[in-house]
C-alpha positions in Angstrom: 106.6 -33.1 2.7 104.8 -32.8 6.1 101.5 -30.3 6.3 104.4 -27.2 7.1 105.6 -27.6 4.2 102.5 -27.7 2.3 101.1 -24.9 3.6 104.4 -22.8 3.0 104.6 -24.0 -1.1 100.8 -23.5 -1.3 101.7 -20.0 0.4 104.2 -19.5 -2.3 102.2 -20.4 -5.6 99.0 -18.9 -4.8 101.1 -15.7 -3.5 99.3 -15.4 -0.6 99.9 -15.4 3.5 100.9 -18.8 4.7 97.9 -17.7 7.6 95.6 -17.9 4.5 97.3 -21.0 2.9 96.6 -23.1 6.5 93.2 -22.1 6.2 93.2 -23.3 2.6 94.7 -26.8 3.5 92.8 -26.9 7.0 89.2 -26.2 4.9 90.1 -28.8 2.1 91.2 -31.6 5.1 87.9 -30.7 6.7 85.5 -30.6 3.2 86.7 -34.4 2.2 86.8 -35.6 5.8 83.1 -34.8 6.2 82.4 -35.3 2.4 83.5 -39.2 3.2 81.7 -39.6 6.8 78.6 -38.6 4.5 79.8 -41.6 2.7 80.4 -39.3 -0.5 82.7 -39.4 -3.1 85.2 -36.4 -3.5 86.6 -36.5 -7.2 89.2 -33.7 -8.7 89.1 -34.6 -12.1 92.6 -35.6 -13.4 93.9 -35.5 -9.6 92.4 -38.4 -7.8 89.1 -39.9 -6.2 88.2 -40.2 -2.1 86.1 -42.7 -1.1 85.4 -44.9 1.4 85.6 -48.6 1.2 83.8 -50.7 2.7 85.2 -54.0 4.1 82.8 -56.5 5.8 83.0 -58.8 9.0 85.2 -61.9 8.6 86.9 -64.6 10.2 91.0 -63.7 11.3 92.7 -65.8 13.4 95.2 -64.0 16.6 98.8 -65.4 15.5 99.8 -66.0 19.2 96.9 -67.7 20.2 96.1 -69.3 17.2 92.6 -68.7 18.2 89.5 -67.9 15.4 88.2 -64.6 15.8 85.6 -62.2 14.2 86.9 -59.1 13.0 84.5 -56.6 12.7 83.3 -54.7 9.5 85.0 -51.3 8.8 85.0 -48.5 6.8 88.6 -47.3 5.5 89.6 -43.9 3.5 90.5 -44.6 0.0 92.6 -42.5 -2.8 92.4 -43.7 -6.3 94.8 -41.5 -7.9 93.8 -39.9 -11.2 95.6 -40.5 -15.0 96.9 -37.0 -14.9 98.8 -37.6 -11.3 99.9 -41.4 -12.6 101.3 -39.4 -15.5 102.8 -37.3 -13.8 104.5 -39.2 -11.6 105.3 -41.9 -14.0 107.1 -39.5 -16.7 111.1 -39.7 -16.5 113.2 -36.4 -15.8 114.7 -34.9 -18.7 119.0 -34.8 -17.9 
């Protein structure tokens, strides 16, 4: 499912405008972008946990060159999905 998509189902359930619904998914996008550059956790309870980890400078070494090399610390987006999703996902389909 690509964000057309999303926006059209969300459109759907909520029974609203799919003008409205891209706002909706734009507004959410934009609240846990900003909510992890504040280095904040966004949890949804039963859904799932954004945050970001936080991985430090270490040695690498380039496979062509075989060359050591410092690879800087970085920051990276994380989703921990919640028991309900895992559930979810996990349960088999009834035939």
């Amino acid at each position: 499912m690509n964000k057309t998509e999303l926006v059209a189902a969300i459109a759907e359930k909520a029974g609203v405008k799919k003008e409205d619904a891209k706002k909706m998914v734009d507004a959410f996008i934009g609240t846990v972008t900003e909510t992890l550059v504040a280095e904040k956790k966004v949890v949804l309870v039963g859904f799932g946990t954004f945050e970001v980890n936080k991985r430090p400078a270490r040695k690498g070494r380039n496979p062509l060159t075989k060359e050591t090399i410092t690879i800087k610390a970085s920051k990276q987006p994380k989703f921990k999905a919640g028991s309900a999703l895992k559930d979810a996902v996990n349960k088999k389909k009834k035939k």
